[in-house]
C-alpha atoms as one frame of an Amber mdcrd trajectory, in Angstrom:
protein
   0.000   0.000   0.000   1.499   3.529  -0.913   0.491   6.785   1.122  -0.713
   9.411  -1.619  -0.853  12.825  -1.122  -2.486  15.849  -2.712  -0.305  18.663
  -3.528  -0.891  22.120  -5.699   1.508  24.468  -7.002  -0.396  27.392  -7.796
  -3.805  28.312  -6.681  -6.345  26.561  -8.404  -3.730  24.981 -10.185  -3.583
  21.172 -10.943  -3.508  18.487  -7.798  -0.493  16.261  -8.630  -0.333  13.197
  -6.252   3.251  12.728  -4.088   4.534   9.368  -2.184   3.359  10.717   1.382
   6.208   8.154   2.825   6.259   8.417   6.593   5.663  11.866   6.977   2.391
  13.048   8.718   0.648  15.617   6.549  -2.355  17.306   6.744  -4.315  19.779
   4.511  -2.789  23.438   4.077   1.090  21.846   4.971   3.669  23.333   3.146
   6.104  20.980   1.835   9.000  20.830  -0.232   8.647  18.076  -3.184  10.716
  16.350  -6.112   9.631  16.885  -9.131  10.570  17.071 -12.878  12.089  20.357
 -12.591  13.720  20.067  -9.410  12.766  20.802  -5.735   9.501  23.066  -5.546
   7.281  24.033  -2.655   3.487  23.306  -2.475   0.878  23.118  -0.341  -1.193
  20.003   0.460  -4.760  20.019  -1.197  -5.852  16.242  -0.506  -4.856  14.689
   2.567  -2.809  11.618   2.812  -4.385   8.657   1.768  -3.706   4.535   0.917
  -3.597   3.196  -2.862  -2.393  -0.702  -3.608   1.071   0.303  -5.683  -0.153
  -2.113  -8.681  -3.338   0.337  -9.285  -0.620   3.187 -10.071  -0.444   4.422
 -13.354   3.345   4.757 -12.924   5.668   5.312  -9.755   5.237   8.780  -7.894
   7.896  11.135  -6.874   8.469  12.209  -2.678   7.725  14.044  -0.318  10.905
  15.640  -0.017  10.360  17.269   3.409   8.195  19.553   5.298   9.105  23.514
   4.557  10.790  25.704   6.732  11.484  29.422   7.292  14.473  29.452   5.378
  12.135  28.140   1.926   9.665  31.383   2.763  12.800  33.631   2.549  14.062
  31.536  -0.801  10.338  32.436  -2.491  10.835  35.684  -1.110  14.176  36.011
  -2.956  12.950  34.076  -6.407   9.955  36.829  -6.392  12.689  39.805  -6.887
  14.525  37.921  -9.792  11.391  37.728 -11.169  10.280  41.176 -10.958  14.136
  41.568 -12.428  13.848  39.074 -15.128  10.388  40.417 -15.955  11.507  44.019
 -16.280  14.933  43.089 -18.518  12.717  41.090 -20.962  10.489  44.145 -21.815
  13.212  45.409 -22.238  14.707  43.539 -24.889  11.416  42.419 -26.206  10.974
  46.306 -27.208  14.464  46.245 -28.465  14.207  43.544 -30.923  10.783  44.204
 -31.862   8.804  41.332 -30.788   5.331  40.821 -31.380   4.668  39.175 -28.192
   2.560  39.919 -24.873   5.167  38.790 -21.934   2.540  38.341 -18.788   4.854
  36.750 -16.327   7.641  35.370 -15.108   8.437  31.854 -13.094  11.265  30.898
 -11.435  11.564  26.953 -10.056  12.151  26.598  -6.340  16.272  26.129  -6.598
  16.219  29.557  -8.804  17.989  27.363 -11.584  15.211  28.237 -14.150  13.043
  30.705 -15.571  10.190  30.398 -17.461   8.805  33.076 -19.485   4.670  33.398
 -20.150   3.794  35.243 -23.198   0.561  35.276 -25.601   0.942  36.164 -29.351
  -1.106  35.669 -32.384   1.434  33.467 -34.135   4.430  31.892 -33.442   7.521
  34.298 -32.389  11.053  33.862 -33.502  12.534  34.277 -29.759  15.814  32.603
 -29.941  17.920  35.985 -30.143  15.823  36.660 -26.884  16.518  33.936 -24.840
  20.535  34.643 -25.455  20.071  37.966 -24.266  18.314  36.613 -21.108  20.503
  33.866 -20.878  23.994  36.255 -20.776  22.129  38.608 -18.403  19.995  36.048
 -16.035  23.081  33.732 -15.883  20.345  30.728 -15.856  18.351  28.659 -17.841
  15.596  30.131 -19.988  12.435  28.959 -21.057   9.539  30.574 -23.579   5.992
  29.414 -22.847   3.263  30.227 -25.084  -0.169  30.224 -23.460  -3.571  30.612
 -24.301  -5.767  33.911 -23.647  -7.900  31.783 -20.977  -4.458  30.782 -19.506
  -3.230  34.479 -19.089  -6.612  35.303 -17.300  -5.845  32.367 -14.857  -2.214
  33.372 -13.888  -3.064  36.654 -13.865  -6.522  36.625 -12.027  -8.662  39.351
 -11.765 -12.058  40.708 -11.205 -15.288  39.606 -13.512 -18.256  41.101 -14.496
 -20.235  39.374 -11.833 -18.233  41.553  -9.210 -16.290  38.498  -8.041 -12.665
  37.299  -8.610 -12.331  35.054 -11.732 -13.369  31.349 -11.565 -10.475  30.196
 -13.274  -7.856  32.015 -10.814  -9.805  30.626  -8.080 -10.981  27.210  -8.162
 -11.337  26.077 -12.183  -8.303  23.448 -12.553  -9.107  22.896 -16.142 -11.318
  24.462 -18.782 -13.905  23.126 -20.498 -15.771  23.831 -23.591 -17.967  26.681
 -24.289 -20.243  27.112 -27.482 -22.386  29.962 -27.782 -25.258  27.230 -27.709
 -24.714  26.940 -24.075 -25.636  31.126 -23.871 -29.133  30.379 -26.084 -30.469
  27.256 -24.165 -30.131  29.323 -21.342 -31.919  32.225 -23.435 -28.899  34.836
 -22.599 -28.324  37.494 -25.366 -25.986  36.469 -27.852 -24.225  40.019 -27.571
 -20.503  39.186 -27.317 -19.763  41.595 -24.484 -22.183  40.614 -22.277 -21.126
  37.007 -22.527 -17.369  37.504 -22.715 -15.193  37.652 -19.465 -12.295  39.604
 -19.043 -10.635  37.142 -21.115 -12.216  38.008 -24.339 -13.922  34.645 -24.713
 -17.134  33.245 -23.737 -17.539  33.331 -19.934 -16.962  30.251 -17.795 -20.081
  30.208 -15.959 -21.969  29.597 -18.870 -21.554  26.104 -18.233 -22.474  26.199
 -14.955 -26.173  25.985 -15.359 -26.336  24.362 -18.999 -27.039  20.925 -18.118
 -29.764  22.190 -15.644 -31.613  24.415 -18.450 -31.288  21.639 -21.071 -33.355
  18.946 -18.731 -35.765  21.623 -17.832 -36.381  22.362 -21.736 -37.330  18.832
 -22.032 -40.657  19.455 -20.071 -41.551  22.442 -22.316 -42.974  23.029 -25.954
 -40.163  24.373 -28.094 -41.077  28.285 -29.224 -43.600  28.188 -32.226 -45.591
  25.327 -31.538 -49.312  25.881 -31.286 -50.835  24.990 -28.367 -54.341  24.710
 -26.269 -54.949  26.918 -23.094 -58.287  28.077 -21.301 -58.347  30.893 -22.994
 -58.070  29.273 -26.326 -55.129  28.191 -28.922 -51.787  29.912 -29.233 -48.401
  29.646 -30.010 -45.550  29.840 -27.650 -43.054  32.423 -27.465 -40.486  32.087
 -24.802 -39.834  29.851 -21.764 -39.323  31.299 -18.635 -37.801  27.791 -17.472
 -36.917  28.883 -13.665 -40.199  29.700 -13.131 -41.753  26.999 -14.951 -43.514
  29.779 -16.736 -44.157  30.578 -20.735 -45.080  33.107 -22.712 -48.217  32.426
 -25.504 -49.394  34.771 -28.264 -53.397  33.509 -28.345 -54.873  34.279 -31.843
 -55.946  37.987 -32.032 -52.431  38.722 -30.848 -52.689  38.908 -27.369 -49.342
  37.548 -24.942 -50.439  35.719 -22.314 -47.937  34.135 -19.556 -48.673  30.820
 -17.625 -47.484  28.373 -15.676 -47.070  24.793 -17.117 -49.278  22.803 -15.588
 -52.051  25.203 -17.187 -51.911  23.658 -20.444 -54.818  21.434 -21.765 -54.004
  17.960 -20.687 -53.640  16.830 -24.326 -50.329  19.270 -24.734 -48.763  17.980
 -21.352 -48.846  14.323 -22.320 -47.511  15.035 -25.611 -44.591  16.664 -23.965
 -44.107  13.671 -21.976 -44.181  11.565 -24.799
């Protein structure tokens, strides 16, 4: 039986599992772990738990040891070459004329590596960039390109809703969004008012999808003719929360009631 352990990087960043070994974690610990890239510090997401070793995909890296002071004051230190690698890349990025969006600036635990986060709206020819950084960093250099939706994630921010953005807060990975989800749900299809800060179509749009497709189910789709007490009509729009609709009866008239109000014969078609 292995010990597993949950730990993340980055808020709402990814939950990579660890080989727990004998130490005695609990959520929130900071710890110091192995990984592909060297020594980094994270914090424990899922508490310690057992797995049989043959239902591993393949064999996990350690749990290195729990972090100390001294690791605060090493993040402390990696955040001002950052802010210094950051600043020197402008830099030279306005020097050689790049056509590139730099948006941050990572440095790995040991301060042995930098990676560089940049959008662009095709590929970049960077190589005279990273020997600049390279002679002036003294370390080793590494160009990321990203995704809008990633930039809005490192970066974080505030969203129209008034509340900090999903994916800087708890989204670990995105999923997708068509602009169907924004009409089932009978939004308007005007781009900024479905947008987040991002530029593309807002997370939360998936939120409540599934919900609003079921509910649909139970309805007549807009245009069909149907029988009320106050005679035939033909539906308009769904007011699905409130398991309301809209009809237009015959001489024009718009009429809203509640589902259970049409004729009998209309219900059981629905149902079948």
């Amino acid at each position: 039986m292995k010990k597993i352990v949950g730990i993340r990087f980055k808020p709402a960043g990814k939950v990579y599992h660890f080989d727990c070994g004998a130490f005695v974690l609990n959520k929130g610990d900071a710890v110091i772990v192995e990984t592909e890239q060297g020594l980094e510090l994270g914090l424990v997401a899922v508490a310690p738990f057992t797995r049989e070793e043959r239902d591993l995909e393949k064999p996990l890296k350690k749990v290195y040891r729990l972090a100390v002071e001294n690791d605060y004051h090493q993040l402390e230190l990696n955040r001002e070459t950052e802010g210094r690698a950051y600043a020197f890349c402008m830099e030279c990025i306005h020097t050689l004329g790049l056509s590139m969006n730099l948006f941050a600036v990572e440095s790995t635990f040991d301060g042995n590596k930098l990676t560089f986060f940049f959008t662009a709206e095709g590929r970049v020819d960077f190589r005279q960039l990273v020997k600049m950084l390279v002679k002036e960093l003294g370390v080793r250099v590494e160009m990321r390109q990203v995704g809008i939706r990633n930039q809005a994630k490192m970066c974080g921010g505030i969203g129209r809703c008034g509340r900090v953005l999903c994916c800087s807060t708890f989204i670990e990975k995105f999923e997708p969004i068509s602009i169907r989800m924004a009409k089932e749900q009978g939004l308007s299809l005007n781009p900024t008012k479905i947008s987040g800060q991002c530029g593309r179509l807002m997370c939360c749009l998936t939120y409540e999808n599934d919900t609003y497709v079921q509910l649909k189910k139970a309805f007549p789709p807009p245009g069909r003719t149907v029988q009320t007490d106050r005679g035939e009509g033909k539906v308009l729009r769904h007011n699905l929360i409130c398991d309301r609709l809209v009809i237009q009866l015959a001489d024009g008239q718009e009429i809203e009631i509640r589902r259970d109000e049409l004729k009998e014969t209309e219900r059981e078609e629905q149902h079948h």
